[in-house]
C-alpha positions in Angstrom: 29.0 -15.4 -4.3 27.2 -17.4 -1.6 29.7 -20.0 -0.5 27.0 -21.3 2.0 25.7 -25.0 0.5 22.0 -24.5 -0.1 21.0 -27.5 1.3 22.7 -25.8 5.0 20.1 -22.6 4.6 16.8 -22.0 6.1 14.6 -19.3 4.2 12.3 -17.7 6.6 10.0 -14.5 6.2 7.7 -13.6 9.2 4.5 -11.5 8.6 3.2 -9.0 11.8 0.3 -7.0 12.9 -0.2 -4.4 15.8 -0.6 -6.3 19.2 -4.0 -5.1 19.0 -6.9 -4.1 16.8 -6.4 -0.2 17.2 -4.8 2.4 19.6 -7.7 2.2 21.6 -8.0 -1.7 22.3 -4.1 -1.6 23.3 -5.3 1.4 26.1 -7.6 -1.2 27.2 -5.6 -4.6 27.3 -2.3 -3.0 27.5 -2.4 -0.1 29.7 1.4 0.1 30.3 2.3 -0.4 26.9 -0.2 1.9 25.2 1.6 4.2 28.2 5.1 3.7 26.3 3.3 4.1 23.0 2.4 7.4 23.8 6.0 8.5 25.0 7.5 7.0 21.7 4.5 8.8 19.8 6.6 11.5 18.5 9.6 8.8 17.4 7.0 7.3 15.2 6.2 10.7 13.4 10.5 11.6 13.2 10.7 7.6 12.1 8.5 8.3 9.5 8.3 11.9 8.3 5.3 10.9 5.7 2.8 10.9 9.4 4.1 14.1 10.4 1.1 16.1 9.4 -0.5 13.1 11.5 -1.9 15.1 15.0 -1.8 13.4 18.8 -5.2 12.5 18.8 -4.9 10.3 15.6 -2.8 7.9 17.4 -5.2 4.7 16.1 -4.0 6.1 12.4 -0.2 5.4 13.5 -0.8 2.5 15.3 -2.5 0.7 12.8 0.0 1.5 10.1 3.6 1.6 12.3 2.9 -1.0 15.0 3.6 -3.9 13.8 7.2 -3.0 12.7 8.2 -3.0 16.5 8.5 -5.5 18.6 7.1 -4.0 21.8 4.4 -2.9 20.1 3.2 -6.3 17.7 2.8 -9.6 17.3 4.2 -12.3 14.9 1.2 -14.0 13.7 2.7 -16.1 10.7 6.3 -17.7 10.0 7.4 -19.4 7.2 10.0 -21.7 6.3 11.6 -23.7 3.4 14.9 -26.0 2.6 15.9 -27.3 -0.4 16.8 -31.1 0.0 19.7 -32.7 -1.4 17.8 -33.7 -4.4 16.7 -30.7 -5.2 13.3 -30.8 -3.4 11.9 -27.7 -1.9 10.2 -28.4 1.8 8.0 -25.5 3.0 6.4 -25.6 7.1 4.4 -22.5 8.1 3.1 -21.2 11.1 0.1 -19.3 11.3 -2.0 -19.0 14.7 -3.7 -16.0 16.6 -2.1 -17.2 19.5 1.9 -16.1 19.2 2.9 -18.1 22.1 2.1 -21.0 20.5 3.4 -19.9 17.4 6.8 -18.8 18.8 7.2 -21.8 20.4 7.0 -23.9 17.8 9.2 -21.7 15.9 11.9 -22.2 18.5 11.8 -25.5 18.1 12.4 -25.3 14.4 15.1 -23.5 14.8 16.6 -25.4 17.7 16.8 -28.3 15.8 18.4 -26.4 12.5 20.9 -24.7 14.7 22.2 -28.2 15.8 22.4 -29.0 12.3 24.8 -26.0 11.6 21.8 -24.3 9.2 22.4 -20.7 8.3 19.3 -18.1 8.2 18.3 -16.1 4.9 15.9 -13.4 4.3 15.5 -10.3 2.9 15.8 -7.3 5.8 16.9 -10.3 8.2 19.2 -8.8 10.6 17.5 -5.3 10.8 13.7 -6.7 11.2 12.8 -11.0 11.3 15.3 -11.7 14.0 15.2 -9.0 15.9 11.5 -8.8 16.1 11.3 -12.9 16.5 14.0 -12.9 19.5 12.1 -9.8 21.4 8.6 -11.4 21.0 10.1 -14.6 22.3 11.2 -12.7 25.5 8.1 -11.2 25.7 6.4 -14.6 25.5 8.7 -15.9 28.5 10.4 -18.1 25.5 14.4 -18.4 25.1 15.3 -17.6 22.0 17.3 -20.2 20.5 20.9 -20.2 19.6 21.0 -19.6 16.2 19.4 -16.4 16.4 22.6 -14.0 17.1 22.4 -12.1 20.6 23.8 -9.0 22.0 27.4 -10.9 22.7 27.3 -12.6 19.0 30.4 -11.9 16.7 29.4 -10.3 13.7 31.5 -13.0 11.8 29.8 -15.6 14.0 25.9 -14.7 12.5 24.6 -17.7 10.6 22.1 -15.6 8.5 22.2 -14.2 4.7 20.2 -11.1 4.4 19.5 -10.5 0.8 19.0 -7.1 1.2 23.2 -6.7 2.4 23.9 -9.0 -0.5 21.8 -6.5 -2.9 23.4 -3.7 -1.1 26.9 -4.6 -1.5 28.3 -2.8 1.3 26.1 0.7 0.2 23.7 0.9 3.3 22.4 4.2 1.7 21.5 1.8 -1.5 17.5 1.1 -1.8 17.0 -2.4 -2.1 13.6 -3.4 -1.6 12.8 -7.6 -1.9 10.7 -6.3 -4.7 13.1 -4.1 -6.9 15.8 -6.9 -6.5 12.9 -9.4 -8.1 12.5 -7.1 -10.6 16.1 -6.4 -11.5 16.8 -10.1 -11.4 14.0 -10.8 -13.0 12.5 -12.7 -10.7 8.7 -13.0 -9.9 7.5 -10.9 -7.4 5.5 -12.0 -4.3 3.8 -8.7 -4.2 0.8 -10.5 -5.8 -2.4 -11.4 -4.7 -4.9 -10.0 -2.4 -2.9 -9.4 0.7 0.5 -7.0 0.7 3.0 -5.7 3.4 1.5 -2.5 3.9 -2.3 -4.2 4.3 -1.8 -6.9 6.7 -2.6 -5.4 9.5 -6.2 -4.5 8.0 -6.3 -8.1 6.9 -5.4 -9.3 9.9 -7.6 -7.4 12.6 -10.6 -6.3 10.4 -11.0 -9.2 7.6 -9.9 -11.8 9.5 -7.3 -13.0 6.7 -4.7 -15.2 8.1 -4.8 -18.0 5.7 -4.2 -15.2 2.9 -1.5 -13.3 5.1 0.4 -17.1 5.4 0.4 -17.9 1.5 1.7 -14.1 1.0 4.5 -14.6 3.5 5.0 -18.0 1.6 5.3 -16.5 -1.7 7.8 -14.5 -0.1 9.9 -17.4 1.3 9.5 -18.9 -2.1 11.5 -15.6 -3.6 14.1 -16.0 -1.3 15.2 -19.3 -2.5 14.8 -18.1 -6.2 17.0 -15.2 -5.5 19.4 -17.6 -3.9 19.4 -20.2 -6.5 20.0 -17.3 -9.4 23.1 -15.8 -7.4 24.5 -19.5 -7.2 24.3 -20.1 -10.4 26.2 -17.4 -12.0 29.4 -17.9 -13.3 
């Protein structure tokens, strides 16, 4: 079902958080930004019909709960990796630093050096979210996004990257296919456990200052990946 080797795949998941604390701080550090916030204000309550009884002068409320699912308006602040060796070892690197420029850059050259080495990308929501939102916060960051990550001119036959969620999907893109209903239909464990979730890092991030906890939730999620992986290549 996956014909890529596994030893030839990279399991990455990202974790992000508005660029800033609240609607407010991004007025004041990001005045042209916040502008742009304010003209996409009413895509953010058609995106997600759940806000729409959400009013224009709760924009912090938004912000801290949609932001960090686009790039222009977040930040990466943790990455994390794994590989399974040829003996059957699993290697794990993570990136985790308030400063995203840094971050990124050692990201890129992670993935520089796997690129060369002909490794393929997987994660769950891949295409649609972790390498869009790594490539445009690299450009933001004045950083060249490194060849592995597809670009505008990229074949879709010529993307390196297993998304779990299109493998869970099989072709149904109306399908639900969360990382954490394919964990439990597989039954895998779940890396919706502990103090920090999805939904709260944000919160954690800016307000409890929870980085180390945000970095071993994205690993746990990384650490799914290659379970899900491993399961799907063992069938027979």
């Amino acid at each position: 079902m996956i014909t890529v080797p596994t030893q030839k795949i990279l399991f990455l998941d990202i974790e992000t958080v508005g660029l800033e604390k609240n609607y407010d701080d991004l007025v004041k550090n990001h005045p042209r930004i916040a502008d742009q916030f304010d003209k996409y204000f009413d895509w953010f309550l058609k995106r997600f019909p759940e806000d729409k009884e959400i009013t224009e002068d709760q924009k912090n409320i938004v912000f801290a709960t949609r932001a960090a699912l686009v790039p222009e308006f977040a930040k990466i602040v943790c990455v994390s990796v794994a590989f399974v060796t040829e003996n059957g070892q699993i290697k794990r690197q993570t990136f985790a630093d308030d400063n995203e420029h840094k971050l990124l850059r050692e990201v890129q050259v992670l993935l520089d050096r796997t690129g060369k080495l002909d490794f393929w990308l997987c994660g769950h929501n891949l295409k649609n979210f972790d390498i869009p939102m790594m490539a445009k916060r690299m450009l933001i960051q004045s950083i060249l996004p490194p060849s592995i990550l597809p670009a505008f001119n990229t074949k879709p036959w010529e993307i390196r990257a297993i998304d779990t969620k299109e493998v869970w999907q099989f072709g149904a893109y109306t399908s639900i296919g969360s990382l954490d209903l394919l964990c439990a239909s597989m039954d895998v464990p779940s890396p919706k456990e502990g103090e920090v979730v999805g939904s709260k890092v944000h919160d954690a991030y800016w307000n409890k200052g929870m980085l180390k906890e945000i970095a071993e939730y994205c690993e746990r999620d990384v650490q799914v990946l290659v379970d899900v992986i491993l399961k799907l290549k063992s069938l027979k």
